[in-house]
Backbone as numpy.savetxt, mean C-alpha at the origin, in Angstrom:
# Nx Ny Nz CAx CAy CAz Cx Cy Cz
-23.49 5.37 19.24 -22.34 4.58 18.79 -21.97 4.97 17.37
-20.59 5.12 17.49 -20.15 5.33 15.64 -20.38 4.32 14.88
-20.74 4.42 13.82 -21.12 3.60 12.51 -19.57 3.90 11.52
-19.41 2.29 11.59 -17.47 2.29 11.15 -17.48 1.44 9.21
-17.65 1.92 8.38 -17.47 1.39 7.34 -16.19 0.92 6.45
-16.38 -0.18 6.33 -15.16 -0.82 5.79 -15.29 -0.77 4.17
-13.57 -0.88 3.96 -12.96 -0.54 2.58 -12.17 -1.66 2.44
-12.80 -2.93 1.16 -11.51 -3.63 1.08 -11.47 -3.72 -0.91
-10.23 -3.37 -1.27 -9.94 -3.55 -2.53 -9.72 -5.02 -2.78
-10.05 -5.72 -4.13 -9.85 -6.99 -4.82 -9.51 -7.08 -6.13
-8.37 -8.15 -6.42 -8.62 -8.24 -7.59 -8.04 -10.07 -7.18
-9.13 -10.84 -7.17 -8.55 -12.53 -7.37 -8.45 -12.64 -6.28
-9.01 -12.48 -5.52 -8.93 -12.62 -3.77 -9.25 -13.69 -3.44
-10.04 -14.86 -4.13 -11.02 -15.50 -3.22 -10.14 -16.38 -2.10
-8.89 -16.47 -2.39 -7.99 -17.33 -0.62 -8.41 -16.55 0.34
-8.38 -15.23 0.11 -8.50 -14.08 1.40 -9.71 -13.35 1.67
-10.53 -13.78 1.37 -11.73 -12.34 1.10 -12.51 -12.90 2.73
-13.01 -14.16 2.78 -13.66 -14.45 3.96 -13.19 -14.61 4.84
-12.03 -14.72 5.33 -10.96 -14.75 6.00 -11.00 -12.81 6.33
-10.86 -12.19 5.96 -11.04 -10.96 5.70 -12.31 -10.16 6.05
-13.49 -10.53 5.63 -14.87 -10.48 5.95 -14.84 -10.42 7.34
-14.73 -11.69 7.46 -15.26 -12.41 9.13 -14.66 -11.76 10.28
-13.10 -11.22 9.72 -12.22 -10.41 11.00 -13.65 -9.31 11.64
-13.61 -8.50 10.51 -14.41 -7.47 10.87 -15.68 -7.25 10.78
-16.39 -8.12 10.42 -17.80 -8.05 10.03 -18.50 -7.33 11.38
-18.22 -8.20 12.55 -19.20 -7.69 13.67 -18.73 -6.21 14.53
-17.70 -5.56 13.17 -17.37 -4.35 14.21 -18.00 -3.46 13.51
-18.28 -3.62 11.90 -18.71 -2.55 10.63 -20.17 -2.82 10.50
-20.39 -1.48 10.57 -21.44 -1.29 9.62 -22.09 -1.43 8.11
-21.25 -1.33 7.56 -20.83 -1.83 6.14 -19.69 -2.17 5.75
-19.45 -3.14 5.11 -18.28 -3.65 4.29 -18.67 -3.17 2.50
-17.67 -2.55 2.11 -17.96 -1.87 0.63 -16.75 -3.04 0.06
-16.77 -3.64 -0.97 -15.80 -4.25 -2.19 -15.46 -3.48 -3.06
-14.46 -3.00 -3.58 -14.19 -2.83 -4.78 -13.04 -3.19 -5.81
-13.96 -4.07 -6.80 -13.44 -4.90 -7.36 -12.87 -4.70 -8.81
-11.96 -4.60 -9.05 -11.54 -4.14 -10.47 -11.01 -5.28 -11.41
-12.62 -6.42 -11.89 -12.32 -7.34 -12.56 -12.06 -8.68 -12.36
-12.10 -9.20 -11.09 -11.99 -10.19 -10.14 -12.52 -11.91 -11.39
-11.60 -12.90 -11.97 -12.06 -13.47 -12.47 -12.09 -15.34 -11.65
-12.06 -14.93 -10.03 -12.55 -16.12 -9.43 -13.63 -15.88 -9.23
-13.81 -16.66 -7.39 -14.59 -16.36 -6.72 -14.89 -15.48 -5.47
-13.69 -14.20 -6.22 -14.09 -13.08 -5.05 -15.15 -12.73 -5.01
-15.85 -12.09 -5.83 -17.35 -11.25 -5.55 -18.52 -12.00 -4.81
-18.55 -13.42 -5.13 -19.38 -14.27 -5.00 -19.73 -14.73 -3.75
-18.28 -14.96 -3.26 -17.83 -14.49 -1.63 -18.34 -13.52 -0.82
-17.61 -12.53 -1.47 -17.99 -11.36 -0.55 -19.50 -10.75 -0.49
-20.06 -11.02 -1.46 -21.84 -10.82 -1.66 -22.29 -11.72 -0.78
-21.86 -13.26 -0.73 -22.28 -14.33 0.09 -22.26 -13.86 1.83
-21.59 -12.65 2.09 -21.18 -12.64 3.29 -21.82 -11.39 3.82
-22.21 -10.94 2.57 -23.30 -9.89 3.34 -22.37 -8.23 2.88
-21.20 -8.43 2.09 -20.54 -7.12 1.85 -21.50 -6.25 0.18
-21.13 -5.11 0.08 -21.76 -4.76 -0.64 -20.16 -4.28 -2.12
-20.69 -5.16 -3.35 -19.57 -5.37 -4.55 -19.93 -3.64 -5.64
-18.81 -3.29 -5.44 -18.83 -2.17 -6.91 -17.37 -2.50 -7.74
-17.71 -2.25 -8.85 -16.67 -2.59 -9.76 -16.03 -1.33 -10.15
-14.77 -1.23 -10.57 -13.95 0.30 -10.78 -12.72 -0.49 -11.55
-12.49 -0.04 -12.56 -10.93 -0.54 -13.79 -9.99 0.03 -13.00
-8.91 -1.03 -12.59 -7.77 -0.24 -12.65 -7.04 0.53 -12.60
-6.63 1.91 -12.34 -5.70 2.75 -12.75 -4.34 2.77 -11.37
-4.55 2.84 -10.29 -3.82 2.96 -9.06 -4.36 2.43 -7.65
-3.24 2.20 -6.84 -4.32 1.95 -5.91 -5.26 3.12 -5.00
-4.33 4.89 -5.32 -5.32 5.90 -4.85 -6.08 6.22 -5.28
-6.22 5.24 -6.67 -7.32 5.95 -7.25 -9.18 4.73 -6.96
-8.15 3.74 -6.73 -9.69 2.96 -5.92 -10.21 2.97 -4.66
-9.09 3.72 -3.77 -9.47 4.04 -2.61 -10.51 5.17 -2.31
-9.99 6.39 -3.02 -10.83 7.37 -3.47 -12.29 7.62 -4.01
-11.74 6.17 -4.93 -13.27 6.14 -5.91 -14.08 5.44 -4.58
-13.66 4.37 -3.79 -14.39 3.77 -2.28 -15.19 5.13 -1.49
-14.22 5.78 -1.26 -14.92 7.32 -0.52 -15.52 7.85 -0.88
-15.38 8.48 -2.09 -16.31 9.12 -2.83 -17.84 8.44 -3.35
-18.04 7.18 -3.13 -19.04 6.46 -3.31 -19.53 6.25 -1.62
-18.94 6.57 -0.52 -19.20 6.30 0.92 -19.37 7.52 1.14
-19.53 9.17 0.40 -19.27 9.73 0.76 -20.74 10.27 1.50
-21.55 10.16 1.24 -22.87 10.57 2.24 -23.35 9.24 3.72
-22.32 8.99 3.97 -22.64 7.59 4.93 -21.53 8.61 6.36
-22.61 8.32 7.38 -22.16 9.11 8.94 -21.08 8.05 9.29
-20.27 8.63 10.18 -19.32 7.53 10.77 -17.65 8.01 10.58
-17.22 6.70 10.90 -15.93 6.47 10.04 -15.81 5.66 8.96
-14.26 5.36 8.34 -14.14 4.64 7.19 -12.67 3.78 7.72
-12.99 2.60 7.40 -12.02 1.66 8.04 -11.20 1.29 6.22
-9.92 1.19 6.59 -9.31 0.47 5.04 -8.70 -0.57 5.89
-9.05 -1.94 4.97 -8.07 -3.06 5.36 -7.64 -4.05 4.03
-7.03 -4.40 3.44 -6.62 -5.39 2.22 -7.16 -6.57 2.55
-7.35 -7.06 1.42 -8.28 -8.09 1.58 -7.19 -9.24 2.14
-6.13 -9.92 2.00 -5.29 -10.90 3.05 -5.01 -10.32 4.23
-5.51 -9.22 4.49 -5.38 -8.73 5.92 -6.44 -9.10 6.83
-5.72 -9.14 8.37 -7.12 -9.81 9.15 -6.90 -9.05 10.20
-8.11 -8.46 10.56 -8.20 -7.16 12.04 -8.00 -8.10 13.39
-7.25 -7.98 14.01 -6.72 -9.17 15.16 -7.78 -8.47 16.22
-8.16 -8.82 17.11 -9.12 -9.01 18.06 -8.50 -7.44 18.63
-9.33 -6.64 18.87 -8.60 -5.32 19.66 -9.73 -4.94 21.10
-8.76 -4.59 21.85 -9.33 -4.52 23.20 -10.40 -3.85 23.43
-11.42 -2.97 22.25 -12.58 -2.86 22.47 -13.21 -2.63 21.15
-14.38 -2.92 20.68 -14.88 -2.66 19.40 -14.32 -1.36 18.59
-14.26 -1.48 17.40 -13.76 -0.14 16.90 -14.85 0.99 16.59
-16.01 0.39 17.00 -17.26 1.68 17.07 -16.84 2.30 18.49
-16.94 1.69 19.56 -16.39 2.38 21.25 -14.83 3.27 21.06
-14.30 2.75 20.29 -12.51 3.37 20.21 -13.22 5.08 19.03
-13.51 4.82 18.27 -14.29 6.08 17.91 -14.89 6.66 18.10
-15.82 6.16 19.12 -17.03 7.06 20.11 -15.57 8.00 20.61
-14.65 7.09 21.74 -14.25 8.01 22.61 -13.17 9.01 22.63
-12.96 8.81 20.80 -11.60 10.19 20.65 -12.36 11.16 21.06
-10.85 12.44 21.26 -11.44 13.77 20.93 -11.79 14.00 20.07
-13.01 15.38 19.99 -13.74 15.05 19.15 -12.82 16.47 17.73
-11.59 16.35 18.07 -10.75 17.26 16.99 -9.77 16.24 16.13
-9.43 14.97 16.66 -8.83 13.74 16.16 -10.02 13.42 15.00
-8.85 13.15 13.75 -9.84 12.53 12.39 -9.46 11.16 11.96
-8.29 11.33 12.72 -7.62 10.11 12.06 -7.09 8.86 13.26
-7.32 6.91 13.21 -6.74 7.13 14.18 -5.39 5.61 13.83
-4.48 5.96 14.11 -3.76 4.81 13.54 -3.58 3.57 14.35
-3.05 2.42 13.03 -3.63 0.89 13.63 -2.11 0.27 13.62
-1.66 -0.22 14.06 -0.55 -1.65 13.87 -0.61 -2.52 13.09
-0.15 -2.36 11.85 0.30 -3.53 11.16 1.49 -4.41 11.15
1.18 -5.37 11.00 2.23 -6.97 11.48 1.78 -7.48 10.08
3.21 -8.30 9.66 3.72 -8.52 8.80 4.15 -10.15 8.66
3.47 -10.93 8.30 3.86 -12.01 8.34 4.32 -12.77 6.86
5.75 -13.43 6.98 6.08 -13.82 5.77 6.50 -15.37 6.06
6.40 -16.09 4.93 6.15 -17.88 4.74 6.32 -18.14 6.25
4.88 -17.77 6.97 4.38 -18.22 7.89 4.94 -17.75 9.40
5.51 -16.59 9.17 6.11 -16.19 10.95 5.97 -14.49 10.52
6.08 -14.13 11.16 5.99 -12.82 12.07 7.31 -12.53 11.63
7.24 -11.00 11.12 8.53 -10.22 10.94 8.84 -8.80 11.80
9.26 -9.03 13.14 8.83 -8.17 13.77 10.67 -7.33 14.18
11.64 -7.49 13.53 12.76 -6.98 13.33 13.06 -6.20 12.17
14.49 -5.72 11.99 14.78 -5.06 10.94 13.80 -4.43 10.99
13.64 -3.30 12.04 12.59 -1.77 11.21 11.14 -2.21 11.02
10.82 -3.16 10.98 9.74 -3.59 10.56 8.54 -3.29 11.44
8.54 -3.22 12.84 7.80 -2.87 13.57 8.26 -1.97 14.85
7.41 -1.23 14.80 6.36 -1.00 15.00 5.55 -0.29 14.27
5.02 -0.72 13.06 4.49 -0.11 12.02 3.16 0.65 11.93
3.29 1.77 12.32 1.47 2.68 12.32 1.05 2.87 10.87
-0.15 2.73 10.82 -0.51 3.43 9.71 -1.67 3.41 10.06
-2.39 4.61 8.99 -3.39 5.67 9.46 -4.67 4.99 8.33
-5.64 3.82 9.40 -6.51 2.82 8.41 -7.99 3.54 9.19
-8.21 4.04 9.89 -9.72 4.62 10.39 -9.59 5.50 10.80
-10.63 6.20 9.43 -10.78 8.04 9.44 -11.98 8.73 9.24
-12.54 9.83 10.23 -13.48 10.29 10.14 -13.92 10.66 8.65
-15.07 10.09 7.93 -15.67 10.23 6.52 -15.79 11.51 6.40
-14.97 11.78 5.46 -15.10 13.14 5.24 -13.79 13.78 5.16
-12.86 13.45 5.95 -11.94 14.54 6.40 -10.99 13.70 5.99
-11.12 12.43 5.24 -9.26 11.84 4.62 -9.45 11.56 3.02
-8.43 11.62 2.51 -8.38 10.95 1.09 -7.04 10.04 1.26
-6.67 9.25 0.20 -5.46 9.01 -0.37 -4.73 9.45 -1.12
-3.61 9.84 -0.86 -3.19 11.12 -1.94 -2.07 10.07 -3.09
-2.28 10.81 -3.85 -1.82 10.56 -5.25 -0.32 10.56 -5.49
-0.18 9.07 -5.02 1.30 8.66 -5.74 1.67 6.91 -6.16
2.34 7.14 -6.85 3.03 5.75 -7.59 3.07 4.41 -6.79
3.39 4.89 -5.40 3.92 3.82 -4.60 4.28 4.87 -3.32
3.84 3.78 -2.15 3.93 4.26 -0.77 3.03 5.12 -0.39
1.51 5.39 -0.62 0.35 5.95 -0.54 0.09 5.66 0.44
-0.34 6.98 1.04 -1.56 7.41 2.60 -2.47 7.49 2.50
-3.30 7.16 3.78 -4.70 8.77 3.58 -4.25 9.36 4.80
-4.49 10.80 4.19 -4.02 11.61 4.53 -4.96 12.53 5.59
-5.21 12.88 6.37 -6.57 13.95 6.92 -6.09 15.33 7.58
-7.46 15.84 7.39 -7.21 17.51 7.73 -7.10 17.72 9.11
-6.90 16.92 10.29 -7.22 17.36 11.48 -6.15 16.14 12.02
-6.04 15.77 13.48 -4.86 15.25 14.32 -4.93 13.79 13.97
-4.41 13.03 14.30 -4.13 11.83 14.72 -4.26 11.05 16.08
-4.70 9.78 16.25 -4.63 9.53 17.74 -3.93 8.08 17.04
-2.79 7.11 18.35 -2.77 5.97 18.17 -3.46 4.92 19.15
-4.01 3.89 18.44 -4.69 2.83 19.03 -4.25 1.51 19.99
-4.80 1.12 19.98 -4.24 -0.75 20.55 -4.88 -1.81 19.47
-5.43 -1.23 18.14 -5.53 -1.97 17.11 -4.65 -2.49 16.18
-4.70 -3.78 16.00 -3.43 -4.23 15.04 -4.13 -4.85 13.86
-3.73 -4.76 12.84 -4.07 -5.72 11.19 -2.99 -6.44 10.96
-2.95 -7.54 10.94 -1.96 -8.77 10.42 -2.14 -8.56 9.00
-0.79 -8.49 8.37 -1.36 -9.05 6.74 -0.46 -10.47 6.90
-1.34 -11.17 6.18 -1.16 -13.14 6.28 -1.34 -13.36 5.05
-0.90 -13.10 3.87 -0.65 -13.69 2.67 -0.42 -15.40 2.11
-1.36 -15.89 2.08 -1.59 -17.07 1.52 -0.84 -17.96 0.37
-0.74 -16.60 -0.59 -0.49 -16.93 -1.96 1.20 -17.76 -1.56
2.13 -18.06 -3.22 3.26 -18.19 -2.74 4.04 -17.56 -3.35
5.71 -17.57 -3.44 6.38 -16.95 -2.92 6.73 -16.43 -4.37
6.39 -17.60 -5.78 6.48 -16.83 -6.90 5.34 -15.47 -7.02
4.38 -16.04 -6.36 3.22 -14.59 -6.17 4.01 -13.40 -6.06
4.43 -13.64 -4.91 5.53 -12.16 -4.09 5.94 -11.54 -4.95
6.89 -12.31 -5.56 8.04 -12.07 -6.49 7.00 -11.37 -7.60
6.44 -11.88 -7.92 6.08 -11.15 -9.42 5.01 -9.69 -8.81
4.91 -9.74 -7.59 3.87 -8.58 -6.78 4.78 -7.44 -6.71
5.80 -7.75 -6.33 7.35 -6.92 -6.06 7.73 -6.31 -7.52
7.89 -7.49 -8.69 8.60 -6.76 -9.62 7.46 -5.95 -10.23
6.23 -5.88 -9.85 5.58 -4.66 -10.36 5.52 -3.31 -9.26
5.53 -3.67 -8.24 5.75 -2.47 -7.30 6.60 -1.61 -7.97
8.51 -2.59 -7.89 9.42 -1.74 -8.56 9.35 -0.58 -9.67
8.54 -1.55 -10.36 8.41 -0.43 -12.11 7.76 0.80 -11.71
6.67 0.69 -10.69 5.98 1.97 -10.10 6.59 2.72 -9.20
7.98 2.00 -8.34 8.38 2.67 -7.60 10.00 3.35 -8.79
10.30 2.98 -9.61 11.21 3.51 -10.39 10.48 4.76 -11.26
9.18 4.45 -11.73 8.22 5.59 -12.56 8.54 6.77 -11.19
8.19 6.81 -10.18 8.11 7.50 -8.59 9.35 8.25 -8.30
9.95 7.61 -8.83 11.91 8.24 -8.57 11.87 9.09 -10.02
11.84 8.48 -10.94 11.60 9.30 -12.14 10.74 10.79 -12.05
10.13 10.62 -12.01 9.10 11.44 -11.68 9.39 12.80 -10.84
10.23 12.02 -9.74 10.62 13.27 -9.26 11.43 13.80 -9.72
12.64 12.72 -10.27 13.97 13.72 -11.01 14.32 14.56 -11.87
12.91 14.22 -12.16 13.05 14.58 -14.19 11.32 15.61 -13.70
11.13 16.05 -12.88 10.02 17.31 -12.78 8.69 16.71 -13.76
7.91 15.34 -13.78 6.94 15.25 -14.34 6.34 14.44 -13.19
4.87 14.49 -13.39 4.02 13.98 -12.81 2.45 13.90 -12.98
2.03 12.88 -13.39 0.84 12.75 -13.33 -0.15 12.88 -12.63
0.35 12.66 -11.23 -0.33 12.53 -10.09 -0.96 13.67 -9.70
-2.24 13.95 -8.86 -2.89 15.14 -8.40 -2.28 15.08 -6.86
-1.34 15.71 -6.27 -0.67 15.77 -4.85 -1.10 16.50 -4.26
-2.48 17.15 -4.59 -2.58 18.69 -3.61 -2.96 18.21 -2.49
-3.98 17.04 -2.26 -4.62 16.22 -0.84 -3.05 16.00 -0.13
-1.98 16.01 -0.66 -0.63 15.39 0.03 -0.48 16.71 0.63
-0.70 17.89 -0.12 -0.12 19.10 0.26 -1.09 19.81 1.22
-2.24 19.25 1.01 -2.94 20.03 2.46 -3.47 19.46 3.27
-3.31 18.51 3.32 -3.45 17.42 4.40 -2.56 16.64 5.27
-2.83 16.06 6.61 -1.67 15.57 7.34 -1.52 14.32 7.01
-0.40 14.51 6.97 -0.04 12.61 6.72 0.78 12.32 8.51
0.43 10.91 8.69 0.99 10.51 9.93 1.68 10.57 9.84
2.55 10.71 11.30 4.16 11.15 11.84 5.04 10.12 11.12
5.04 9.07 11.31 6.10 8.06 10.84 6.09 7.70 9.75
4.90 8.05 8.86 4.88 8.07 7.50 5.86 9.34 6.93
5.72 10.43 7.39 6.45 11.33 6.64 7.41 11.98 7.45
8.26 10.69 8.28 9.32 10.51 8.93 10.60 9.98 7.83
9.86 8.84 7.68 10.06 7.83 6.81 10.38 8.40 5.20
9.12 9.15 4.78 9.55 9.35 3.64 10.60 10.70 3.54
10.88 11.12 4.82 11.75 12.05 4.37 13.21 11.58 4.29
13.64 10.31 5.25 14.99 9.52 5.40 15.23 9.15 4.01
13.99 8.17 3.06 14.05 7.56 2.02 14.67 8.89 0.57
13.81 9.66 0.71 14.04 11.15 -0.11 15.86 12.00 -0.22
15.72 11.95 1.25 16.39 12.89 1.95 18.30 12.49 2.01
17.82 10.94 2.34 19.30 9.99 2.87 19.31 9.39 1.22
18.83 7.82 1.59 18.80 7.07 1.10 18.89 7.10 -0.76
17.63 8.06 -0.91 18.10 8.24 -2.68 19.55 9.20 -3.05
19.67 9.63 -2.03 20.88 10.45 -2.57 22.56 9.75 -2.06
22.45 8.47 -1.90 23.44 7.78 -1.97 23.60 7.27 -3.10
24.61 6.45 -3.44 25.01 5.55 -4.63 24.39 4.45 -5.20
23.48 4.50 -6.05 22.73 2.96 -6.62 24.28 2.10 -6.77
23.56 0.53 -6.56 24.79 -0.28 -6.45 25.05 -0.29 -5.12
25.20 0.67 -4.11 25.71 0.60 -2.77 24.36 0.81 -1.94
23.71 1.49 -2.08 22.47 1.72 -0.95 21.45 0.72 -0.49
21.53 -0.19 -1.81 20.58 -1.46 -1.33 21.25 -2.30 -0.25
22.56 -2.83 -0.43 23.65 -3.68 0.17 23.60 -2.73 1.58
23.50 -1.43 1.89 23.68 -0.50 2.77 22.44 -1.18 3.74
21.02 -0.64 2.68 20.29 -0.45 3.11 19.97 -2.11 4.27
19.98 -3.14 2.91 19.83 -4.55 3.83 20.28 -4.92 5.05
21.95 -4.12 5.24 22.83 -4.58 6.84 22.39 -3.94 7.39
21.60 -2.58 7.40 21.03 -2.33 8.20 20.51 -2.62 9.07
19.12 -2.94 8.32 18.40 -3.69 9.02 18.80 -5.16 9.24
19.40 -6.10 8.64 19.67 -7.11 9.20 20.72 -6.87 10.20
21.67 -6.05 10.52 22.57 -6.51 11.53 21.76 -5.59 12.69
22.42 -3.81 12.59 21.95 -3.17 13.19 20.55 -2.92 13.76
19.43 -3.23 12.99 18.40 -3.79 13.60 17.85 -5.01 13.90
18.94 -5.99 13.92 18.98 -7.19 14.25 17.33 -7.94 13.90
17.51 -7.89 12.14 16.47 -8.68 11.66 16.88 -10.08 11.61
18.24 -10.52 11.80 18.53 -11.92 12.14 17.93 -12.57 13.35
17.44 -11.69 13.88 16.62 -12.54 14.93 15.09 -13.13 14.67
14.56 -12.43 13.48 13.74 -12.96 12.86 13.95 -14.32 12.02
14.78 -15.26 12.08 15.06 -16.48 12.12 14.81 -16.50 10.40
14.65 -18.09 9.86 14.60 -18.53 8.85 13.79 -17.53 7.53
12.44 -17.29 7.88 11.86 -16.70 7.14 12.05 -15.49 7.05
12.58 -14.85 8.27 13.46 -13.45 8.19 14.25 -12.75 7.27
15.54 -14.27 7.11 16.06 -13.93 6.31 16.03 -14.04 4.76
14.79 -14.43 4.59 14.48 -15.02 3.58 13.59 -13.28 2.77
13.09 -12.91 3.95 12.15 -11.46 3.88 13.15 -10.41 3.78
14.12 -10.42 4.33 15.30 -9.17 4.67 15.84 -9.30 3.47
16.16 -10.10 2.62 17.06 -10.41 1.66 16.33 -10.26 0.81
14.95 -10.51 0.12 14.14 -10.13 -0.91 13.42 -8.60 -1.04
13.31 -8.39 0.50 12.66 -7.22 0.33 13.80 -5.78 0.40
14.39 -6.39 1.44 15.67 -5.11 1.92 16.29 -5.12 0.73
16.71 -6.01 -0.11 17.90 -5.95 -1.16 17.94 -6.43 -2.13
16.96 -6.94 -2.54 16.78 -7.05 -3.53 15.96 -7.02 -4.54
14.55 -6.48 -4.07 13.41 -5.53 -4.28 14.29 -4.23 -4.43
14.91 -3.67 -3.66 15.40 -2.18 -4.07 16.58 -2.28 -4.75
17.39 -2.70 -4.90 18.07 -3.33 -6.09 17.34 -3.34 -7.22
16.38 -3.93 -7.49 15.66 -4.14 -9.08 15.19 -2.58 -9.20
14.68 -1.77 -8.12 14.21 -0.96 -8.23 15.32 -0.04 -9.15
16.47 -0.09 -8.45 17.17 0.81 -8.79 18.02 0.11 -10.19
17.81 -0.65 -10.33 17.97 -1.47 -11.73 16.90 -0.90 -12.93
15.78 -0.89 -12.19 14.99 -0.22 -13.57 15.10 1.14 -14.08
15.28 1.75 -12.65 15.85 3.65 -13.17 16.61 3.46 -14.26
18.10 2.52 -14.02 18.93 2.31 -15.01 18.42 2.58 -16.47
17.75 0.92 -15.91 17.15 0.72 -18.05 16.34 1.71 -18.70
15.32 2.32 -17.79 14.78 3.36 -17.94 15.82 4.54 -18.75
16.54 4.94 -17.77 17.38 6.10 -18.21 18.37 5.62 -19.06
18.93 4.71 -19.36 19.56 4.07 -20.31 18.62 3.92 -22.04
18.17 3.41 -21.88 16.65 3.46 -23.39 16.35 5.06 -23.45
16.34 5.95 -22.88 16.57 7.60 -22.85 17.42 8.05 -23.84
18.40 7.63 -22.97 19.61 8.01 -23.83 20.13 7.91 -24.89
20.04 6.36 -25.40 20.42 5.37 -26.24 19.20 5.61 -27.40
18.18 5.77 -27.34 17.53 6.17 -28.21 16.52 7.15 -28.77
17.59 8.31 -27.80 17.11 9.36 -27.98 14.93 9.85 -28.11
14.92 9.33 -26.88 13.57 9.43 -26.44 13.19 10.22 -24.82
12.14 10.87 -24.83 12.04 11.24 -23.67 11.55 10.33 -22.62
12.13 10.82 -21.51 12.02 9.51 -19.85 10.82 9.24 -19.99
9.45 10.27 -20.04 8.41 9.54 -20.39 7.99 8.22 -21.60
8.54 8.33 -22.55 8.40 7.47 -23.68 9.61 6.23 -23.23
10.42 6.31 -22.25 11.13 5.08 -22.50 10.20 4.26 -21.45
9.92 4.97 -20.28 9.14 4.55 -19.24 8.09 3.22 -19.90
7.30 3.96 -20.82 6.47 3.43 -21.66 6.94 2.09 -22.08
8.14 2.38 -22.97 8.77 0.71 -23.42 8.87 -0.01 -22.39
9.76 0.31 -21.51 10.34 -0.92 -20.61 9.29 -0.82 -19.67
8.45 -0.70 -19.05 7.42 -0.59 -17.95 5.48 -1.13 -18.59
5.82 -0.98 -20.13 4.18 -0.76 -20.31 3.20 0.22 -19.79
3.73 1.13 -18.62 2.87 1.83 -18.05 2.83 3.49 -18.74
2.16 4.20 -19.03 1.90 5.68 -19.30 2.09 6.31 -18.11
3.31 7.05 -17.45 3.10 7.87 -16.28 2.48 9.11 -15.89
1.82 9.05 -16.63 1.28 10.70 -17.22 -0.12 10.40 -16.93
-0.83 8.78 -16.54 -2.13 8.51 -16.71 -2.31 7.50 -15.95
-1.17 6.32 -16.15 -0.94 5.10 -15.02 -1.63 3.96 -15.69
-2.17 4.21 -17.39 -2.74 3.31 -18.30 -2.01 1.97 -18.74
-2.39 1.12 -18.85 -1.08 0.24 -19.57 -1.10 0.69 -21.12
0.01 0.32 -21.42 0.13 0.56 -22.94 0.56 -0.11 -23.80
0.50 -1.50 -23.17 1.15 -2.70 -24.51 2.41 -3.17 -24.04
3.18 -1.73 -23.93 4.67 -2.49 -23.57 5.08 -3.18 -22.27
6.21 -3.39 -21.99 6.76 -3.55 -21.02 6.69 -5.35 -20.33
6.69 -5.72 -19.58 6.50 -7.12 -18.89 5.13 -7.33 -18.52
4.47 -8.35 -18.55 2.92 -8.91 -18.24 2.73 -8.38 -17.06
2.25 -8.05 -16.59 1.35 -7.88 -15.23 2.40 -6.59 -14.38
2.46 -5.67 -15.18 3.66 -4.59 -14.19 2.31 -3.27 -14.44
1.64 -3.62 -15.07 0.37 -2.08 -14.87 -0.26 -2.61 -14.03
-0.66 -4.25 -13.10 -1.89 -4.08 -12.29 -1.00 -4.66 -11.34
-1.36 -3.94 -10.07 -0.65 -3.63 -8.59 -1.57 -5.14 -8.42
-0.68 -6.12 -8.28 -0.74 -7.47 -7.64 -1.58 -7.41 -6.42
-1.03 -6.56 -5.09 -1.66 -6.61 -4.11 -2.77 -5.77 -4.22
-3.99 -6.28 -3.89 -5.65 -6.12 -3.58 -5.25 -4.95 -2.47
């Protein structure tokens, strides 16, 4: 039988951590924590439950995923990633048997994530059927190095499962909000980054490794379409989209409550910060890296905070 080790990042988890634990405990072999600073009762938890706690500062979230592997890296098996408000929904056979019986040239195998917001299921507007690539033969995946919208990536095929991960977020909705307006600043550093030819990031795992189909489906529409339309118009674009044409109005109350924050107005701010960004450039004759700095607090060159910018936009909210 495969020996399946779990990966869950924390920072202030304790609503979600046992909730989290318990999904998967009886499918893993190990549960690894890594905690970058946790000042409840995450650790206390998750030690209580039998997981094993390492501590790692900050810098990204590929870079704690990585640092997870690279500390798992002499352990046989696979490597499971799940967020700590995420919960592994019951799947039609243990995930040690679903790994026994790939081929044995498959490294990677992808899971279903479901999306639940102030309490329902968002299963419109694009939203599902969402794969992503969470259990991978040890050894053969990393997370490759970027700002926002990070994989792991592996050297060999893909298979898809009948496994699903709910993420069920507890917190509330000012949480979101302030989780979002730090995404943005990382996802505006990300647009920057590309426009302006700098980068901090190490991408070569992106460049020689496979990333799943619908992941770099996806990021080629976003790249390809979407940024090369009109800021001001692409968010408003982007939202009817999915709310009419993919009829996320059928996702009822909380739907629209999700379609409208996330479709349009999360990428809206996004594309609001390029602005100020490139605006403080201009205006005071500084380079995109150094304005980044002011209005963001973040160093893109390192992913350090640096004093400036708004409270809590250097540490990625979501665990």
């Amino acid at each position: 039988m495969q020996e399946i080790h779990a990966i869950i990042l924390t920072y202030n988890e304790e609503k979600h951590i046992e909730r989290c634990i318990r999904s998967i405990d009886s499918h893993c072999t190990s549960i690894t924590v890594v905690d970058c600073g946790s000042t409840d009762r995450t650790v206390d938890i998750a030690r209580r439950l039998g997981a094993s706690v390492i501590g790692n500062d900050w810098v990204n979230h590929a870079t704690q995923v990585n640092f997870a592997i690279d500390h798992l890296s002499n352990l046989p098996g696979w490597l499971l990633r799940i967020d700590a408000d995420e919960v592994l929904e019951t799947p039609p056979e243990p995930l040690a048997v679903l790994a026994e019986r790939v081929a044995s040239d498959v490294d990677g195998i992808l899971i279903r994530r479901r999306i639940y917001f102030l309490g329902s299921a968002i299963k419109r507007g694009g939203i599902e059927p969402s794969w992503q690539l969470r259990l991978w033969r040890n050894g053969r995946g990393r997370c490759e190095q970027r700002w926002m919208d990070e994989h792991i990536v592996v050297e060999g095929l893909t298979q898809k499962s009948d496994v699903v991960i709910s993420d069920i977020n507890l917190n509330s909705l000012t949480w979101w909000t302030e989780k979002h307006n730090a995404y943005a600043s990382r996802e505006a550093i990300d647009i920057l980054a590309r426009s302006h030819g700098f980068s901090g990031m190490d991408n070569r795992q992106e460049r020689g490794g496979r990333l799943a189909l619908q992941a770099r489906a996806k990021r080629f529409i976003k790249n390809s379409v979407y940024l090369r339309m009109p800021t001001g118009l692409r968010s408003a674009l982007y939202f009817l989209y999915r709310y009419i044409v993919r009829l996320g109005f059928l996702d009822g109350r909380a739907g629209f409550y999700f379609h409208v924050l996330q479709g349009f107005w999360y990428r809206t701010l996004v594309d609001a910060k390029v602005s100020e960004i490139i605006s403080e450039s201009a205006t005071e004759g500084v380079s995109i890296v150094e304005a980044i700095k002011r209005k963001t607090g973040i160093d893109p060159l390192s992913g350090q905070r640096t004093g400036g910018g708004q409270a809590g936009e250097g540490r990625r909210l979501k665990s």
